[in-house]
Structure formats: structure tokens, C-alpha cells
N, C-alpha and C positions, 0 to 999 in steps of 0.2 A: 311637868315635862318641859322640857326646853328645846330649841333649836339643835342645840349640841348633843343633847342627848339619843334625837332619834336622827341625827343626820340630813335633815331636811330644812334647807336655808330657806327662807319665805323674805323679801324686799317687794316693797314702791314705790317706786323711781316716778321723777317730776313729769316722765313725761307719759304718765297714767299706765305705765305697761306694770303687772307684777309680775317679778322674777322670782321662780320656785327652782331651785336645785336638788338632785339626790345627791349628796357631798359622803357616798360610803363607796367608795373606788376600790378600800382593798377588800369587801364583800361584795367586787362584781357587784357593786349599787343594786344588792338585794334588798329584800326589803323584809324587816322585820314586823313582829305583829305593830310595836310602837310606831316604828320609822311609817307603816303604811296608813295608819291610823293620821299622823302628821299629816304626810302629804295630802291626804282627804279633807283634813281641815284644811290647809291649806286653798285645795280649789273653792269648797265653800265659802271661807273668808274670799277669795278673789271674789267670787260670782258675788256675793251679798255689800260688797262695798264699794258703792259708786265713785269713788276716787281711781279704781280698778277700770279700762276700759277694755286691756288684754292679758293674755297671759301668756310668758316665757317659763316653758320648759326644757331644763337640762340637767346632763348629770355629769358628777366628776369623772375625769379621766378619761380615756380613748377607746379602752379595751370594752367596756361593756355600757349602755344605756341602762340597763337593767335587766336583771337576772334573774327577774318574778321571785318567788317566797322566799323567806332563806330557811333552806333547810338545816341548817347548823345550827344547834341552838334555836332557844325562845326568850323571849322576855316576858313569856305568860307561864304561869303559875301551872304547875302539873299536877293533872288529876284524873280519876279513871272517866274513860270517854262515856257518854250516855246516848238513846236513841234521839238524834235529832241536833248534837253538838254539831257535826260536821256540816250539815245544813245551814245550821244557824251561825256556825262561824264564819262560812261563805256567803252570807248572807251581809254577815255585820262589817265583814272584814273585805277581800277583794271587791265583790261585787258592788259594795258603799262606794267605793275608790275609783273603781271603773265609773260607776253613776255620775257619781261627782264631777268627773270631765265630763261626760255625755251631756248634764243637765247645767253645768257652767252657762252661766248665759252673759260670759265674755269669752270672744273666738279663744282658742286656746291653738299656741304653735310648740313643736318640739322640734328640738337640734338633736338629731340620734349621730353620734360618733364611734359607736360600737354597737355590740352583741344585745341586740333584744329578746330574750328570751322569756318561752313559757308566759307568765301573767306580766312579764315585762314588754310581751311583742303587744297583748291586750293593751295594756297603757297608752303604748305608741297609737293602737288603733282608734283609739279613743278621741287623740286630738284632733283638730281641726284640719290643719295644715301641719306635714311634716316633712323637717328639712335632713335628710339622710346623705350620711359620709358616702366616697367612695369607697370607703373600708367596713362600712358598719354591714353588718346581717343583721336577717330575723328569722327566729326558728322556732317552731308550734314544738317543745323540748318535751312535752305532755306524757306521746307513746315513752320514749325512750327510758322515763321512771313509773310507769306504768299507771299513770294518776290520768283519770276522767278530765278530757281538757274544759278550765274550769276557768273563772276571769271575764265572763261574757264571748270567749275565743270562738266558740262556735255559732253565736249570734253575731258579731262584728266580722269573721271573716267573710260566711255567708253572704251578708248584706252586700260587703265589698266586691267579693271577688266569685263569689257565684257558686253554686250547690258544689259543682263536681272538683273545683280547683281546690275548694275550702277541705273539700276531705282530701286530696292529696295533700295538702300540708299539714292537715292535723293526724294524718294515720300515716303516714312516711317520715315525718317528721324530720324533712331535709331542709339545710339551710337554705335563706334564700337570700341572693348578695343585692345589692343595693340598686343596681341596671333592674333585673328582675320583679324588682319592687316598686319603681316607679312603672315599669313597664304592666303590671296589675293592675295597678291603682292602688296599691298599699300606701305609697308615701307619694309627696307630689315635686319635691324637685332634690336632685342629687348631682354634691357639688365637694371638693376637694377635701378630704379634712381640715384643713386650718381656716377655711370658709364656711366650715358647717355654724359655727355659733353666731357669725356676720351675718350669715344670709336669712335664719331664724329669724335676730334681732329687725332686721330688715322689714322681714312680716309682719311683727308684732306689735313694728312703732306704727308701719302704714295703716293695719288693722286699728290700733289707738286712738288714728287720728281719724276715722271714719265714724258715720251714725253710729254708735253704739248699741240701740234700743232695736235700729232696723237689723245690723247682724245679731244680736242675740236672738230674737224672732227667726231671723231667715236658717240660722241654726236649728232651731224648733220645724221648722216646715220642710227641711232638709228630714231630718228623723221620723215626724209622722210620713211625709209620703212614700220613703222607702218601706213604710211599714204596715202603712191602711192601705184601705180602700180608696178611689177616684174620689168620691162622693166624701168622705171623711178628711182627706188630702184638702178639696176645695174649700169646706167650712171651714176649716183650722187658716184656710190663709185670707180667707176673708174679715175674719175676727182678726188678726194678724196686723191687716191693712189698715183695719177698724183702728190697731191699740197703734200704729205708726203714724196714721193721719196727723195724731197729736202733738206728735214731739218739736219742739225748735228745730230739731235738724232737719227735719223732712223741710219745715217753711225756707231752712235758711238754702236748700237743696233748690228748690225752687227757686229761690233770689236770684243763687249766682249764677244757675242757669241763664235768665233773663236776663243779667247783667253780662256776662260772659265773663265770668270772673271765676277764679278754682274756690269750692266752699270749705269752709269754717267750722267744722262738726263740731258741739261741744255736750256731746256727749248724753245727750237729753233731749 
């Protein structure tokens, strides 16, 4: 499989950010079983290669982010369904993808300049930080074809946006425009179209040039305390503290403090 094949540009640029694109604009940057498969590798390789300190996501064209499965066609092999394919393909397949950003232990930002749909609004929810158009939406597109909202949707809305709002969006299935969306907490800052890729990029370098080791952790302690217990929250970030004490950049954190000088992350 190549780059070309499943539509999924993967670079890293010298200034440690890797840039991941969906480059399939005229399938509404759906995403096929290959194309999603890529992009999963993808954050994997980001997360596992310390050369790696962030990650840029974006997609081609204006009109859509992504457009969750492509229902048109496959690139897998047809055969008669059996008990427990459809589990285990959301298993192997979306859910891996969603994971994949979730468990990135490089902050991850997205530039949304269109339509995020269905397991493409999940993607979005995934990241860390997201930089959304004036023009872009997102829409839980789930009822509307009548499919079980699937993609982690009802677990990341939840978490974000709270019990009663999360089923308005996922059982209404209305769009929601970009004011809307920051004003949630779905995305966190929304800026012009031709500034959406600039203001991303902006994040991604600053995030770059910061501890590394501490924000992949503080990523981690973001996730368990939205989701344990007090008690379980405080362990996870005292081991946390435990594995940050070590790094260069914590000491070098301290320096320039003392110095009064701006610090030097490098990344370790």
C-alpha cells in the first residue's frame, strides 16, 4: 500500500510536527476501509517515533473534513456476513482509528474547514485541540441512515458535551455550525476560512516546542479523570509526576525559571 493509494499524506517536517492529510476531497475525504487503515497507521507511527513531537491534521478541500465511511464501494473483498464480522470490523476498523488519536502520546491538532460527518465528526472529537472554519459544521449524520452511532460518538460526545446535549445531537441529527461548536466545547477556537490551516499550524509548532513527555502524560490524566474515579484520577497522576520528574525538560523548566529566561524543551 502507498501514500497514493489510500489517499493519506503522512510528512516530518524539521520542526518535529508530523503532518497527516486526508488528500480524497472528491469522496467528501471519506474514508475507505484502506484510506482508514492508513490514517491509523499513521498516528501510530506519529505516537511511536520520537522525532515526532505533534501532530497536524487536515484534509483536502473546503467542502468536507471528513465524511466518516465511504459508503460507495469498498476495497475489501465481498463475502457473506457471519455472527460477530460487524463487531469485529468496528473493532479492527473505526474504533482502532479513533484509539489511535485518543492514545497518540503526541498532542494532536486538527484544521476542520468543512463538513464533519458521522465517524468523521468522531475523528474531529478525538483530537486534542481543534481549529474550525467559519464555514465548517459537524453532524452526528448516524439517525439519518439509520446506523447505531458508532466511531466512539456516544462515548466522546458524552464525555464532552454532557448526557442530555449528546443525545440531542446524536438522535436529531442536526447540523451544528462552528459558533455552536466552540460555544459546546466541541472545538476550541474558530477563525476565518483561509486562517483555519495557519492558526492549526500555529498550535502544532507551539505544542512542538513544549515538554513533550509532560503533555503526552497530561493527555493521559486528561482521559483517566474524565473517566475514573477521585481515587484512581490521583494515583494515575502521581505515577505521572513520578515518570516527568525525570526528563531534561522538566530540569531545563526549572533553569529558566530561575534564570528568568524562556525554556528550551527538547523534547525528552
Amino acid at each position: 500500500m502507498t501514500e497514493q493509494d489510500s489517499g493519506i499524506e503522512f510528512t516530518i517536517g524539521d520542526d518535529a510536527v508530523a503532518r497527516v492529510n486526508i488528500n480524497r476531497a472528491e469522496l467528501a475525504n471519506s474514508l475507505s476501509p484502506l484510506a482508514r487503515d492508513a490514517l491509523t497507521e499513521a498516528f501510530l507511527r506519529a505516537s511511536d517515533d520520537s522525532a515526532v513531537r505533534a501532530v497536524l491534521l487536515t484534509a483536502a478541500g473546503t467542502r468536507h473534513f471528513c465524511a466518516g465511511a465511504g459508503l460507495a464501494g469498498s476495497d475489501s473483498p465481498a463475502r457473506e456476513k457471519r455472527p460477530g464480522d460487524v463487531a469485529r470490523m468496528l473493532a479492527q476498523g473505526w474504533q482502532r482509528l479513533v484509539a489511535a488519536v485518543l492514545d497518540c502520546e503526541k498532542p494532536v491538532v486538527a484544521a476542520v474547514k468543512g463538513v464533519a460527518a458521522g465517524a468523521g465528526a468522531s475523528l474531529l472529537l478525538a483530537c486534542d485541540l481543534v481549529v474550525m472554519s467559519t464555514e465548517a459544521t459537524l453532524v452526528e449524520a448516524f439517525v439519518h441512515r439509520g446506523i447505531l452511532p458508532d466511531s466512539g460518538a456516544v462515548h466522546l460526545l458524552t464525555r464532552i458535551v454532557g448526557l442530555r446535549k449528546a443525545t440531542e445531537l446524536l438522535m436529531l441529527g442536526e447540523p451544528v455550525d462552528a459558533a455552536t461548536c466552540q460555544r459546546l466545547g466541541l472545538v476550541n477556537r474558530v477563525v476565518g476560512l483561509d486562517e483555519t490551516d495557519s492558526a492549526a499550524e500555529e498550535l502544532a509548532l507551539r505544542l512542538a516546542a513544549g515538554p513533550t513527555v509532560m503533555l503526552g502524560l497530561t493527555k493521559r490524566l486528561l482521559a483517566v479523570s474524565s473517566e475514573s474515579a477521585r481515587d484512581r484520577a490521583f494515583e494515575q497522576e502521581a505515577w505521572a509526576q513520578e515518570a516527568v520528574s525525570y526528563t531534561a525538560d522538566l530540569q531545563e523548566g526549572l533553569s529558566s525559571f530561575a534564570e528568568r529566561r524562556k525554556p528550551r524543551f527538547r523534547g525528552h
